[in-house]
N, C-alpha and C positions, 0 to 999 in steps of 0.2 A: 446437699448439692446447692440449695440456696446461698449457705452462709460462701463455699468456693467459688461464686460468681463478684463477690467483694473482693476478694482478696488484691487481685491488680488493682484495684482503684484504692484501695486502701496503702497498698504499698508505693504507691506513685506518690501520692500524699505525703506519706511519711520519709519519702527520698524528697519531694521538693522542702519540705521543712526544715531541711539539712541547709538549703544553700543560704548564702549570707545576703541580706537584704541592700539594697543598693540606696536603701532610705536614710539617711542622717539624722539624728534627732536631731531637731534646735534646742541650742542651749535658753532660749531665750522662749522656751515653751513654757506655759505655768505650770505650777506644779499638780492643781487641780484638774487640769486637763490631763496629763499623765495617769493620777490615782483615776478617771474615768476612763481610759482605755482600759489599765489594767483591770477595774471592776468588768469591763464587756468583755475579755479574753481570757479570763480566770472562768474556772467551773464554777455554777452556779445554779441557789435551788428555783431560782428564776425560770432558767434554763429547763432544768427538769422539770418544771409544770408544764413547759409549753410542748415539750415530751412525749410526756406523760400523759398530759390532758387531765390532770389533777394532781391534788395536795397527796403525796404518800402516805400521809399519817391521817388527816383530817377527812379525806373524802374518796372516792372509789368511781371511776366510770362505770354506768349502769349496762352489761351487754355490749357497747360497741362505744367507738372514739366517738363525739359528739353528740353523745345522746346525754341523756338527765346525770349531775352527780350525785350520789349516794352519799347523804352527810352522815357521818359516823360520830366527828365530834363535837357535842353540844356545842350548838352558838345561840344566843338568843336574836330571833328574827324579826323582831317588832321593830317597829318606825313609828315616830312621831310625824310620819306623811304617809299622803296614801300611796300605797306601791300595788300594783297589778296581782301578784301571785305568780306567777308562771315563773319557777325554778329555771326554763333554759332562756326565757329573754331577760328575767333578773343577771344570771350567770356572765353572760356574753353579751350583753349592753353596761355592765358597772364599768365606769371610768374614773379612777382616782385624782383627784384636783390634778389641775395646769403642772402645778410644781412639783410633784411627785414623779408625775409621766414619768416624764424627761429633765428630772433635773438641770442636767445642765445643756446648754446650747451648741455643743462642740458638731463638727460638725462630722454626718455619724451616717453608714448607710448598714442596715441588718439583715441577710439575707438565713432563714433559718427552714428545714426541707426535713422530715421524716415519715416515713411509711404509716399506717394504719393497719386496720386491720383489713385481709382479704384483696382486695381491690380498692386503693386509694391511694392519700398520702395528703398532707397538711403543707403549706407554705406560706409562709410567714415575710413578707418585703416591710422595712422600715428605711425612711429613708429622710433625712433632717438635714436641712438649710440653713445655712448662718448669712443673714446679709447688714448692710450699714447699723439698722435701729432694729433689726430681731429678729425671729428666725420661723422656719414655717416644717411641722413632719410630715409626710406621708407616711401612714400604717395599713397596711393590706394584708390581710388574713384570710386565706380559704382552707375551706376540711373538707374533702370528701372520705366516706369509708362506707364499702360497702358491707363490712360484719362477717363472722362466723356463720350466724344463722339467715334462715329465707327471709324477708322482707324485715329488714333492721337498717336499710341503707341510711345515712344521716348526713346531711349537705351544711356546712354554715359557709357564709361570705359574711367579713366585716371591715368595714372600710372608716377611716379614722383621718382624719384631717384636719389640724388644730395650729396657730401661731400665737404669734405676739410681736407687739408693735413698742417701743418705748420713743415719745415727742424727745426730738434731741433738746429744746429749750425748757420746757415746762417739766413739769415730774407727775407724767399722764403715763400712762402703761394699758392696753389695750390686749385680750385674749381671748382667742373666738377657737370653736372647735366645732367642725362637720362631722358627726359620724353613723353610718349608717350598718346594719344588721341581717341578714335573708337567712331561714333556716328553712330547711325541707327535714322531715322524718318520717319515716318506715316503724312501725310498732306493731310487735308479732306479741306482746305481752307475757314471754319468756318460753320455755318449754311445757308441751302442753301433755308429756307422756313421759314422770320419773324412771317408772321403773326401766322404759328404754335406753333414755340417758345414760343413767348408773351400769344399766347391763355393758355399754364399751361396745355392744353389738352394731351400732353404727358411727363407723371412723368419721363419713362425711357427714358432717353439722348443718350442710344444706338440704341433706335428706331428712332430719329430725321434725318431726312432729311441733309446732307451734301454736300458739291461743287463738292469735288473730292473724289473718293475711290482707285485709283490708283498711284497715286503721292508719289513717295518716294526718298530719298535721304541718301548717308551713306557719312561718313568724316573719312579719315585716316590721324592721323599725327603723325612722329617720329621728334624728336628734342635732339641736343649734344651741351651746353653748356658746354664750357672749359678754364677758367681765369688763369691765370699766373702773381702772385703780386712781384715785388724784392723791397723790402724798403732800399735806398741807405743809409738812415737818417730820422731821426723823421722829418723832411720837407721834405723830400724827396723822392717818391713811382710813381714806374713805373708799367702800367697793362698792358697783351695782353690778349685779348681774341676770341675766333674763336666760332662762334653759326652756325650750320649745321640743317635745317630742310627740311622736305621733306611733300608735302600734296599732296591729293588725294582727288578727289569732284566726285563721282557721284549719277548721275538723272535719274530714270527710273519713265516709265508710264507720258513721258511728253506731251503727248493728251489731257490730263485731265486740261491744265493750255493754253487752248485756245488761251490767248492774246501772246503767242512766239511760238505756234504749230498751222499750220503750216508753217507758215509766217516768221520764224525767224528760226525755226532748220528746219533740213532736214527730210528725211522720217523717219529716224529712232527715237523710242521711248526712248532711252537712249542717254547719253552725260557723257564725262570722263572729270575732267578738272586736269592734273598735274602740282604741280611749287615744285622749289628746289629753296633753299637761301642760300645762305653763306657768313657770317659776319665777317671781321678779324676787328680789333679796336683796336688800338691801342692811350695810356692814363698815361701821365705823370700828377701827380698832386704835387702841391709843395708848399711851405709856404715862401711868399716872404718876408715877415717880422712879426715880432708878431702881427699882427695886419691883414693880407692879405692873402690871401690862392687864388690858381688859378688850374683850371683844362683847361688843352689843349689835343687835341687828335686827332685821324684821320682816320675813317671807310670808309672800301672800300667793298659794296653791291652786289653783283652778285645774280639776281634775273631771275632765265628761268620758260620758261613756254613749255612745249614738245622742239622745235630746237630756240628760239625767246628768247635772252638774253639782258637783259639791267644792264650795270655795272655802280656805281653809285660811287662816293667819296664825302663824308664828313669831313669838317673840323668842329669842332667846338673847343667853350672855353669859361670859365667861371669866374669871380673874385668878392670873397665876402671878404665884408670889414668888420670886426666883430664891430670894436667903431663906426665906421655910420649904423651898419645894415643893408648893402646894398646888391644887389648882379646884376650885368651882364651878359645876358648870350646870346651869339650869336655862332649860324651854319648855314653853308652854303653847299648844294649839287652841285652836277652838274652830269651829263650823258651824252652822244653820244644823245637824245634827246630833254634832256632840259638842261637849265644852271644858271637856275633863282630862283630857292628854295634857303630861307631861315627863318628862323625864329631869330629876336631878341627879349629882354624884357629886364628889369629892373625892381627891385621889391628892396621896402623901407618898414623896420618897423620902426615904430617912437611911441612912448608912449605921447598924450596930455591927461594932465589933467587925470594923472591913469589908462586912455583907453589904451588898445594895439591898433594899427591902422597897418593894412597892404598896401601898394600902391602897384600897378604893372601895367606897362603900354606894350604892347607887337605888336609886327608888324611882319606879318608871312606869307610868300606866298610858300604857298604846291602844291604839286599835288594831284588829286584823286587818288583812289586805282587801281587797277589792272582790276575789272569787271567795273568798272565807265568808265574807259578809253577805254574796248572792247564792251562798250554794246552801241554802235553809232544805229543808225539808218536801213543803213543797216548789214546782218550779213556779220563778217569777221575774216579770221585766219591769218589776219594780224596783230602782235603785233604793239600797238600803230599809225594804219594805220590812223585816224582819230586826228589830234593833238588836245587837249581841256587845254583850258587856266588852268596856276594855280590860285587857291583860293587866295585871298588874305583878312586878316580878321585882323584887325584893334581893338583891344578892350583894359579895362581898369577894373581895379579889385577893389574895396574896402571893407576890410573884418576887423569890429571891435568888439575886443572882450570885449563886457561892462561888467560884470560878467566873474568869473569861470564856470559858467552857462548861458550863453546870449551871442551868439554871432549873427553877424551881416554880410552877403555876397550879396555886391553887383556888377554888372557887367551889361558893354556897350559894347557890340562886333556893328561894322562896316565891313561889308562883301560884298566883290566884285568878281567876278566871282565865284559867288556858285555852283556846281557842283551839282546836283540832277535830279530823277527819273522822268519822267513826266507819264501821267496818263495811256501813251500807255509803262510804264518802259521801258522807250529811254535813254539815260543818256545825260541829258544838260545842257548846261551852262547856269546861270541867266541873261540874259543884265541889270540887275537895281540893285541898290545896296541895299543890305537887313538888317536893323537895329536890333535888338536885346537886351530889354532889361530883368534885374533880380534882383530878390531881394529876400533875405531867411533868415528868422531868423531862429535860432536853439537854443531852451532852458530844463534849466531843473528844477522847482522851487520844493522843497519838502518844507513839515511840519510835525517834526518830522515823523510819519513812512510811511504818502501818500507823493504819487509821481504826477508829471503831468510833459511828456517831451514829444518832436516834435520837426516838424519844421513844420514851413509856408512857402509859396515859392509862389513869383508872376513874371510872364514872358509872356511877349508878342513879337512877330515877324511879322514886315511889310509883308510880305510876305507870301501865303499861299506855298509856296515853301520847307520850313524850317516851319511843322505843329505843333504848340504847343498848350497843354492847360492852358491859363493864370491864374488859382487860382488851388496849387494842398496845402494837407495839412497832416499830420503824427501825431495823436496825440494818447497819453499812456496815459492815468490815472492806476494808480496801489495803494495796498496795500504793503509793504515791513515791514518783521520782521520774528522774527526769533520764530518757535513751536517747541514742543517738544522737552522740556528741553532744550532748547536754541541749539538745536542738527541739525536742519533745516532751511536754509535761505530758505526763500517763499516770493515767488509776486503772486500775486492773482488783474485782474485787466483786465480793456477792451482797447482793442486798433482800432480805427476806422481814414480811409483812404479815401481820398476826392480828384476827380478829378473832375475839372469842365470841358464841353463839348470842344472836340477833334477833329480840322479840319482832313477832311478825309486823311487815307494815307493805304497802302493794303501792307501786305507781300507777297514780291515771296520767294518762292525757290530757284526757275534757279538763282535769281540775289543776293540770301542770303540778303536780305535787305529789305526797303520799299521804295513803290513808291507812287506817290502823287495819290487819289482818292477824288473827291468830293462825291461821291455817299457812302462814308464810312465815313461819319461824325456822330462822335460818341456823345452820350447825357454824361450826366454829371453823376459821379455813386459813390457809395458810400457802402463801404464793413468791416462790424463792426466782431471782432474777441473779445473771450474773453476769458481767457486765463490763468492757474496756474501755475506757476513754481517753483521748488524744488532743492536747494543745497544742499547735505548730502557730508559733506567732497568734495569726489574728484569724485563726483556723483552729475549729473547735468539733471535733469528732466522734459520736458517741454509737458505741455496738453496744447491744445485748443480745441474753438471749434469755426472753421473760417466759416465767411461770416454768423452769425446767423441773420441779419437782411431778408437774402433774404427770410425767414421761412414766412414774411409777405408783403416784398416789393414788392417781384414780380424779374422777368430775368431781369438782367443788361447786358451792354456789358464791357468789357474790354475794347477793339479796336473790334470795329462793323466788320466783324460777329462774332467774337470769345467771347462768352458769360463769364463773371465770374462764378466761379464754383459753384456747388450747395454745402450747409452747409456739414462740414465735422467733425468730432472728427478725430485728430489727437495727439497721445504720443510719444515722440522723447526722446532719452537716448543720454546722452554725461559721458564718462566714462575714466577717467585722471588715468596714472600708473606712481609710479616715480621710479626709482631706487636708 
């Protein structure tokens, strides 16, 4: 009955899509701008993160939209600066450079709307300005969902406000970005009674037994991003830029999370945690001959936490060779506590035999983040009272592209002093060195109008330290073509997700991360979605109806205890303005 309450709104849609547009192209439009509409009106996996609320192959919503994601496929997470720790303000505060955003400046307004779970729904406003010398976006993001299970509800607002200025006489360019973060979370710390679960004995998920009912946590983050480009000469371009952020962590109701209450906080049921950053960076980059290009720079990191400051200097530099296809890139930190971070690599394309072939060979000793380095053994509000070795990780990349369609990613990481959670989430060092391998194809083979694309991914880790599941896999089979009077692109088409069993590891809170659990090792699960989508112009359409296998399979887990969802119909609108 749910999915027959779409159907008139869905068929209205599909009948206005028919009619013929009263808009003219100009001929005199570039052509760049064209290939940018069509990238915003085409299907896209863009699109389906924002969805989805995660990578299909790479990572997993933990329990409910908005909550922690569940990385599946090894990334290495060290920085040569200090970063906080906390996986949902890392997650949903990353903003990829100025030029990346928003490439290009057309001028653009994004309206994007889909359901959650339970009681919610996600909306997404963008909305980009073109005037004389630049242009200015508004991005407004909000999530609510209130979940499957009793107290999982998860709130994000993210608001994003960034431009650029270009001097019409001089060759100055100017780029400032406002953005700001609010989360609220509900943590019930997954099911707290299998055998109930698996018995099917209770359909409503809000009557199911849970770990915690009290445990919640909210995230404040403001952030000023502000570039300053002078281009002295077409080789020639000097940046400064200064990033200001501020964040806020608290935890109330932390009795409920036993293993750090009361043994590691004090009497009280709440905890605040404040840090401030400030980033000056400074970035000449230059063109040493037609053939060589080099970036050199020098960032200096002030990173506090309440009165406990650590200031940090980076140098780095980079030089790519266009006729060898090469590229070097090396940085180096140093602080008043450590003086030993660095990261180098080198990375080659080379074409045998028609193949594109990428190398990269990379040598990198980081520090952990900020909660890794204060979450020692015992508790203390001493910044960095406890020294813990930096990472160092040793790996090798090979990534061939055999096809426009088939590619090929493989990788050896060598890691020595691993930094991770142990079962009592202590934060320790590994004493043995932890191997790592991977391998992942990514294909897309059609005939004429069927589709079949994925990836396959295989990875293993010596170590239950670093917990992986060694076969995960993504695969789409679709229908593509075009109904109604050639007026509607449609895929019609099932998409099912495979992970195989999942050495144990448990989300905290307190420590915004996971720590290693044997007692959470998860079975192998397997979650089929099938799925219609619809392009009318600059209307973008998406039905599912996810996880329809559980209708016979039976409860799965995501990450044990946090169950995958029960079957849902979900219609998501993406709706493109141009001016």
């Amino acid at each position: 009955m749910r999915i027959l309450k779409w159907i008139p709104l869905l068929y209205s849609i599909l009948i206005f899509g028919q009619e013929d547009s009263i808009l003219q192209i100009d001929p005199k439009i570039e052509a760049d701008s064209l290939w940018y509409k069509n990238s915003q009106n085409n299907f896209s996996s863009s699109d389906e993160f924002i969805l989805l609320g995660h990578q299909n192959f790479e990572s997993s919503i933990m329990g409910n939209f908005g909550s922690v994601l569940i990385p599946f496929w090894w990334k290495s997470g060290s920085s040569i600066e200090q970063k906080i720790g906390d996986r949902i303000l890392q997650t949903n505060t990353y903003y990829p450079s100025y030029s990346s955003v928003y490439k290009e400046n057309f001028p653009h307004t994004k309206i994007v709307y889909s359901p959650t779970y339970s009681d919610g729904q996600r909306l997404n406003f963008i909305h980009k300005v073109k005037y004389t010398h630049g242009s200015f976006i508004i991005d407004y993001d909000r999530l609510v969902s209130e979940g499957n299970l009793v107290h999982e509800k998860h709130q994000n607002t993210r608001f994003n406000f960034q431009g650029n200025y270009t001097h019409p006489k001089i060759a100055y360019t100017s780029k400032w970005r406002i953005n700001t973060f609010k989360n609220s979370s509900q943590w019930n710390g997954g099911i707290g009674n299998e055998s109930t679960f698996f018995s099917n004995s209770q359909s409503n998920w809000q009557l199911l037994p849970v770990n915690w009912l009290n445990l919640e946590t909210s995230i404040k983050h403001k952030g000023l991003d502000w570039q300053h480009e002078y281009r002295f000469s077409e080789a020639s371009v000097f940046k400064y830029e200064i990033n200001i952020t501020q964040d806020s962590l608290f935890y109330e109701g932390l009795d409920d999370d036993t293993l750090f209450y009361p043994n590691r906080l004090d009497s009280s049921t709440t905890l605040t945690r404040a840090f401030s950053n400030i980033n000056h960076t400074l970035k000449w980059i230059t063109q040493i001959n037609k053939d060589k290009n080099a970036v050199i720079g020098l960032k200096n990191q002030n990173f506090k936490q309440y009165q406990e400051s650590l200031n940090r200097w980076i140098f780095f530099t980079s030089i790519y060779s266009e006729s060898l296809k090469n590229q070097v890139h090396f940085s180096y930190a140093s602080d008043q506590m450590y003086s030993n971070s660095f990261t180098a690599n080198f990375t080659q394309h080379i074409n045998v035999f028609g193949i594109n072939n990428r190398f990269k060979i990379a040598y990198e000793k980081t520090m952990p983040n900020w909660i890794q380095l204060n979450s020692s053994i015992e508790p203390s509000n001493q910044f960095y009272e406890e020294l813990i070795e930096p990472t160092l990780d040793q790996y090798i990349e090979w990534d061939l592209e055999l096809t426009k369609n088939i590619t090929i990613h493989n990788a050896y990481h060598n890691i020595d002093a691993f930094t991770y959670y142990d079962e009592q989430a202590h934060s320790v060092t590994s004493d043995h060195l932890i191997r790592i391998i991977q391998s992942r194809i990514k294909h897309h083979v059609n005939s004429k109008k069927w589709h079949w694309r994925g990836d396959i991914g295989y990875q293993n880790s010596s170590s239950d330290n670093i917990p992986l599941a060694k076969l995960l896999f993504n695969q789409r089979i679709y229908w593509q073509s075009k109904i109604f009077n050639d007026a509607t692109e449609t895929q019609i088409g099932v998409n099912a997700r495979y992970r195989s069993s999942h050495p144990g590891m448990t989300y905290s809170p307190i420590l915004g991360d996971f720590y290693t659990n044997p007692l959470s090792e998860t079975n192998a699960s397997l979650k089929c979605d099938v799925f219609a989508n619809f392009h009318i112009k600059s209307i973008k359409i998406y039905a599912s109806y996810e996880n329809f296998n559980g209708l016979w399979q039976g409860e799965q887990f995501t990450l044990k205890p946090y169950p995958i969802a029960q079957p849902i119909f979900r219609l998501s609108l993406i709706w493109n303005f141009y001016d």
